[in-house]
SEDODO-808090 format. One record per atom (N, C-alpha, C, O, CB): x, y, z; residue in three letters. Coordinates in Angstrom, 2 decimals. Last residue first. Glycine has a CB too. Layout:
// SEDODO-808090
        c1        c2        c3     r
         X         Y         Z   ALA
...
//
This chain:
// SEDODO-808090
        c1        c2        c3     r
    151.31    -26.59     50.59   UNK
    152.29    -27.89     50.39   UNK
    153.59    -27.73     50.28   UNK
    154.33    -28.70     50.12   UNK
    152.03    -28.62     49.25   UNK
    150.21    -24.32     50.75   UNK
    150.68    -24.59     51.77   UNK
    151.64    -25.62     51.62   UNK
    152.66    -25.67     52.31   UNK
    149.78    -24.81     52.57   UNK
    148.88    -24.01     48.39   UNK
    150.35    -23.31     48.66   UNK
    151.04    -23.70     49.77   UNK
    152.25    -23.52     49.89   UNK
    150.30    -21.86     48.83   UNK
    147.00    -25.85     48.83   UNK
    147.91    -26.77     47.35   UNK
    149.26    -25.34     48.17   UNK
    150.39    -25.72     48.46   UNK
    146.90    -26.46     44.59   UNK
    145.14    -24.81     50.57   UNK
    145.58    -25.71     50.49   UNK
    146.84    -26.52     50.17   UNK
    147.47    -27.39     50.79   UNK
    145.01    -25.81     50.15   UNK
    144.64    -22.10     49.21   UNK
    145.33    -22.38     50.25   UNK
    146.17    -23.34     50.50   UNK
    147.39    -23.24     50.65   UNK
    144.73    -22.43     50.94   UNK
    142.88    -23.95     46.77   UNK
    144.00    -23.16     46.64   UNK
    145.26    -22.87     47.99   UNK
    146.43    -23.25     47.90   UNK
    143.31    -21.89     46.24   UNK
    140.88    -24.63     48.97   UNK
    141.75    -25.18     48.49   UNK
    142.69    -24.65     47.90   UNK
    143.73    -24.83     48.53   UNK
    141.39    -25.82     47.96   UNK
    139.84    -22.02     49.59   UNK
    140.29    -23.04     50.69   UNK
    141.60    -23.80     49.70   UNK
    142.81    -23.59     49.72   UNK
    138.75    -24.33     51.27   UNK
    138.85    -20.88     47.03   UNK
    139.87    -20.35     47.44   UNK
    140.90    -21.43     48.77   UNK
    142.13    -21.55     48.87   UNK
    139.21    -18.91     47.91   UNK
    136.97    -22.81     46.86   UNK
    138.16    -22.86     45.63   UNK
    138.99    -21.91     46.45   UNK
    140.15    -22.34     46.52   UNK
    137.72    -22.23     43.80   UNK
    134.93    -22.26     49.00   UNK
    136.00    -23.75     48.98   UNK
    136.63    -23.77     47.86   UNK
    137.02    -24.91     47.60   UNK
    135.31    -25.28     49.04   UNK
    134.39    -19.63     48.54   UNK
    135.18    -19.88     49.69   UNK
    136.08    -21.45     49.77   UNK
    137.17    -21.76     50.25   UNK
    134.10    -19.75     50.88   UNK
    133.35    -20.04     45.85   UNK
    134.48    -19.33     46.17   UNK
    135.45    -19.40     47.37   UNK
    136.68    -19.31     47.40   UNK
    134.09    -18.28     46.14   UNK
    130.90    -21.64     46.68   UNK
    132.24    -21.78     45.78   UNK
    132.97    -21.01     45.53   UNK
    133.58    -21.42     44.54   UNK
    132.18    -22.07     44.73   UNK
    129.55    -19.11     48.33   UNK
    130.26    -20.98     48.86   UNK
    131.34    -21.42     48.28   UNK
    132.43    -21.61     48.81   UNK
    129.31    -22.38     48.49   UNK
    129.28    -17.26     46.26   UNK
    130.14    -17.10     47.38   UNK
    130.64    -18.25     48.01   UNK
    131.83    -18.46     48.24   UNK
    129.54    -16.40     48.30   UNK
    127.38    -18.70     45.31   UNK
    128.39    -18.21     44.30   UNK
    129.89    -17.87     45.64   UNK
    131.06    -18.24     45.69   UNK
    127.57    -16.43     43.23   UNK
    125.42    -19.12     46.61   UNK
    126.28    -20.23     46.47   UNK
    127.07    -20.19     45.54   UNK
    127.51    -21.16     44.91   UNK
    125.74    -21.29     46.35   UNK
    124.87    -16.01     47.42   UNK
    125.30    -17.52     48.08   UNK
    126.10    -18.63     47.97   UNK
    127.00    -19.07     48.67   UNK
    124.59    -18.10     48.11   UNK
    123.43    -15.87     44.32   UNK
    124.57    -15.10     45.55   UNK
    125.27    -16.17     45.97   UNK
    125.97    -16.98     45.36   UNK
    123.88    -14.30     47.06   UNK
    120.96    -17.73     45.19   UNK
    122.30    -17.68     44.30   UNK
    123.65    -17.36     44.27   UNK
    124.66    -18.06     44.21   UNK
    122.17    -17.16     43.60   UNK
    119.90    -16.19     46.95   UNK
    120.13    -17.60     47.52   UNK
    121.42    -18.15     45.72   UNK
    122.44    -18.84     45.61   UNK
    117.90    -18.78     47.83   UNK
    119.28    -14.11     45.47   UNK
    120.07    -13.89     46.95   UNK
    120.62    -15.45     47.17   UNK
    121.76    -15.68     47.56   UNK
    118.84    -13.29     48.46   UNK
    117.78    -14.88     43.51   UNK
    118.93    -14.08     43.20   UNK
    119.64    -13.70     44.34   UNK
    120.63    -12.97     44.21   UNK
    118.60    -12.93     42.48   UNK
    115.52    -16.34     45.36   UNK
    116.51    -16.76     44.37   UNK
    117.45    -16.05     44.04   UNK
    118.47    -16.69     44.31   UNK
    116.08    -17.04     43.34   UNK
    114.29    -15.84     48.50   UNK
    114.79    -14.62     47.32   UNK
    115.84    -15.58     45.83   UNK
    116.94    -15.11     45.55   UNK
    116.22    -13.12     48.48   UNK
    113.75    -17.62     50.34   UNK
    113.08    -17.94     48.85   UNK
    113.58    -17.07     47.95   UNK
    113.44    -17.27     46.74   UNK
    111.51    -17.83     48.74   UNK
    114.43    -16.68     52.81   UNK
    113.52    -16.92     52.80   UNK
    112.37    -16.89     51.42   UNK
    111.20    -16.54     51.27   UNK
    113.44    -16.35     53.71   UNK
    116.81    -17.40     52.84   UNK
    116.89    -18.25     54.03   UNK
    114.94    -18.37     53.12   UNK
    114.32    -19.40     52.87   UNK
    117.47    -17.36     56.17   UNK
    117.62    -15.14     51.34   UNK
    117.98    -16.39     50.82   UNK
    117.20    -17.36     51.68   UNK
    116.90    -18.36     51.02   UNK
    119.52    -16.62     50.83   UNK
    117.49    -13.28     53.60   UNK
    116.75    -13.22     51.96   UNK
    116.46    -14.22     51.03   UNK
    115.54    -14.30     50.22   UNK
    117.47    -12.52     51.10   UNK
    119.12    -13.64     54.99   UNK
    117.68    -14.13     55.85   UNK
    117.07    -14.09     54.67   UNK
    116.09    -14.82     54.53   UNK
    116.86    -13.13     57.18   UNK
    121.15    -12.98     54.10   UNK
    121.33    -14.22     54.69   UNK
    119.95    -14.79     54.75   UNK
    119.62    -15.97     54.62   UNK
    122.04    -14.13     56.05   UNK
    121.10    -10.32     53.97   UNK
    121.10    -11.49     52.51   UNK
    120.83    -12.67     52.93   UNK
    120.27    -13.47     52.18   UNK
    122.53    -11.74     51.63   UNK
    120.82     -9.54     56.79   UNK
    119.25     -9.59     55.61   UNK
    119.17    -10.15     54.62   UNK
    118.14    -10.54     54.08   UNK
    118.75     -8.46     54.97   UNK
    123.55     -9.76     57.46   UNK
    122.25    -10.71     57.96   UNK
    121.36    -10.59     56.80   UNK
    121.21    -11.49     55.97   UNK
    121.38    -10.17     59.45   UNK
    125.54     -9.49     54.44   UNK
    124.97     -8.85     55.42   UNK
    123.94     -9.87     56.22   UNK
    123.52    -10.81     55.55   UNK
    124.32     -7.63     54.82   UNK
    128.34     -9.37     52.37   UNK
    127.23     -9.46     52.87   UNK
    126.52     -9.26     54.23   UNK
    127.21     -8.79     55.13   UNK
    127.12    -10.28     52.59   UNK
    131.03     -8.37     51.85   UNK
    129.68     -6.92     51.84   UNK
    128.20     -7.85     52.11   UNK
    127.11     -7.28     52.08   UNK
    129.50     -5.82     49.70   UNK
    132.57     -9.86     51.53   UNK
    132.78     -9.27     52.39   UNK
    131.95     -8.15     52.45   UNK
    132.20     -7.12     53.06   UNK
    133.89     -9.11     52.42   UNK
    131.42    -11.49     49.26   UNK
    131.44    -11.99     50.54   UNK
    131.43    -11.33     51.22   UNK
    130.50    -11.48     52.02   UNK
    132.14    -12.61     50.90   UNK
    131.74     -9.33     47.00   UNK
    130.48     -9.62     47.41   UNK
    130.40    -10.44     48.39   UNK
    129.25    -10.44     48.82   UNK
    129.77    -10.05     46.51   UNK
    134.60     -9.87     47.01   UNK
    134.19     -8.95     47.66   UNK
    132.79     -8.30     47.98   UNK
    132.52     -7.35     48.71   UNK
    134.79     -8.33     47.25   UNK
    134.67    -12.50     45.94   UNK
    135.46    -11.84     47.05   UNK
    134.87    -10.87     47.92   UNK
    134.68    -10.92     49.14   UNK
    136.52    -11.23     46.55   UNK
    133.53    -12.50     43.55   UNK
    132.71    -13.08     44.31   UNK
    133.31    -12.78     45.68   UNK
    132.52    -12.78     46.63   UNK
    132.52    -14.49     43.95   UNK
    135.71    -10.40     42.52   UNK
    133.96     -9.77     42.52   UNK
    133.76    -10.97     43.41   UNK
    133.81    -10.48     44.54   UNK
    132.75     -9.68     40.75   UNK
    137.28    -12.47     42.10   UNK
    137.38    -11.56     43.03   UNK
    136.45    -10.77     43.02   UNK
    136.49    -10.24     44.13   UNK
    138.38    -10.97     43.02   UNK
    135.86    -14.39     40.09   UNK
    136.30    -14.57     41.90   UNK
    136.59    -13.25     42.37   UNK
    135.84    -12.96     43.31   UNK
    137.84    -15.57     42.31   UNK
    135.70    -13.09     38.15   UNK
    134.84    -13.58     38.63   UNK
    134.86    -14.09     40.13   UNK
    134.00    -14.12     41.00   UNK
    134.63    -14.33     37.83   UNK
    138.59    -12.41     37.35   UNK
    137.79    -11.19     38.15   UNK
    136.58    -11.69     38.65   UNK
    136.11    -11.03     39.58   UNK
    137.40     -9.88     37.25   UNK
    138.89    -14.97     36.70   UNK
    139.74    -14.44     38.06   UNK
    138.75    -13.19     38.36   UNK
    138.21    -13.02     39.46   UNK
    141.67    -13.87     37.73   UNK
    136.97    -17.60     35.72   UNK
    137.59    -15.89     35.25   UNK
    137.83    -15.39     36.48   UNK
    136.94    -15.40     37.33   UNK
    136.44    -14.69     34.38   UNK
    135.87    -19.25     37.10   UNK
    136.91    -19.70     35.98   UNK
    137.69    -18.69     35.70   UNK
    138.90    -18.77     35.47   UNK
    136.35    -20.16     34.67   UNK
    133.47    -19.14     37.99   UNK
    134.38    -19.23     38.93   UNK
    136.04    -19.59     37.83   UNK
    137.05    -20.19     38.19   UNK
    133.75    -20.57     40.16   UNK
    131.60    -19.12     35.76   UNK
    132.05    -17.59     36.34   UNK
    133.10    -17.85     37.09   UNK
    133.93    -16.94     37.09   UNK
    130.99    -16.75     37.27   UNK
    131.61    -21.64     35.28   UNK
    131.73    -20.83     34.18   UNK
    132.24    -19.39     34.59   UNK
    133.05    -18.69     33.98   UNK
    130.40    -20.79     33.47   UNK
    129.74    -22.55     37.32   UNK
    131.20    -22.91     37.39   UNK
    131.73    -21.98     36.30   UNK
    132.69    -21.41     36.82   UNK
    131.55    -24.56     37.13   UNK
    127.77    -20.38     37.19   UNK
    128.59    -20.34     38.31   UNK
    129.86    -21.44     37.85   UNK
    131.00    -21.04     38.08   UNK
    127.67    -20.78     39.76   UNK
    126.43    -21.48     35.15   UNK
    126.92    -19.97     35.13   UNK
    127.64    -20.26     36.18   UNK
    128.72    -20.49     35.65   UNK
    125.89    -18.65     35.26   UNK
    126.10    -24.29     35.99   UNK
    126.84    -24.14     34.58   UNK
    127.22    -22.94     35.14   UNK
    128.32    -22.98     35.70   UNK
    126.02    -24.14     32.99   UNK
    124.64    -23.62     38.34   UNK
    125.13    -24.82     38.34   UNK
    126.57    -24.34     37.35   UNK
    127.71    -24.11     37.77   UNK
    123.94    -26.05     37.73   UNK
    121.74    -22.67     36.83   UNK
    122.85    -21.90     37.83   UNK
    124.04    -22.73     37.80   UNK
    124.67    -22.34     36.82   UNK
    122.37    -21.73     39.47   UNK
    122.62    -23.82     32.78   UNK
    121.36    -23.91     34.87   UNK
    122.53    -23.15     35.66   UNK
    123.72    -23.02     35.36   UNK
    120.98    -26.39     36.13   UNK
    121.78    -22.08     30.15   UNK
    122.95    -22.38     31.03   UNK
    121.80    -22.59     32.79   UNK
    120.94    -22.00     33.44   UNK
    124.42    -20.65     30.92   UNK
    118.73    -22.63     27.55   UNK
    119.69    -21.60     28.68   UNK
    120.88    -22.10     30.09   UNK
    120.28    -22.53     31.08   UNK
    118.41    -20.74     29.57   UNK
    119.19    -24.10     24.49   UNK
    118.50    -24.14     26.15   UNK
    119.63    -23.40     26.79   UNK
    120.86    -23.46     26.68   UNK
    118.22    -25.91     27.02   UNK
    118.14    -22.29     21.74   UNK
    119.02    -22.73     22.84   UNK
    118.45    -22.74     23.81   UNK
    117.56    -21.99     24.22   UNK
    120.06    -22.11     23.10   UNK
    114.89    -22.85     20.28   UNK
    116.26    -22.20     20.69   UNK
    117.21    -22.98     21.81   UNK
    116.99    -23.98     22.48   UNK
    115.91    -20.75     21.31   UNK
    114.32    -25.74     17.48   UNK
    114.06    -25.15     19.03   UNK
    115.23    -24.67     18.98   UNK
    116.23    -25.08     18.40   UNK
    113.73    -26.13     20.42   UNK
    112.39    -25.45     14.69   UNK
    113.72    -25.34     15.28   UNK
    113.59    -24.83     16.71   UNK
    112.98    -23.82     17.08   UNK
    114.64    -24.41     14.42   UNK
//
């Protein structure tokens, strides 16, 4: 019997962007990043370069959201 195969970043992140406190934690891990995360990621740190694109998708779900109030 094989175990479960484990969720790809991909999955956890849309999965996290679903739960409101999951965005607003990704909120405010935007506004506490820093050059050195930047350069951390830039330079292979996976759990930094994750970060990241936890924060990306936040910035274009929140965009859009904008978006749809503005209508």
């Amino acid at each position: 019997m094989n175990p479960p195969s484990l969720p790809g970043p991909d999955q956890v992140l849309d999965h996290a962007l679903q739960r409101p406190a999951a965005v607003e934690f990704a909120y405010l891990m935007k506004r506490a990043a820093d050059h050195r995360l930047l350069a951390d990621a830039r330079a292979g740190d996976n759990s930094r370069a994750l970060h990241l694109r936890f924060v990306k998708a936040y910035e274009e779900r929140a965009h859009a959201v904008n978006l749809v109030d503005q209508d």
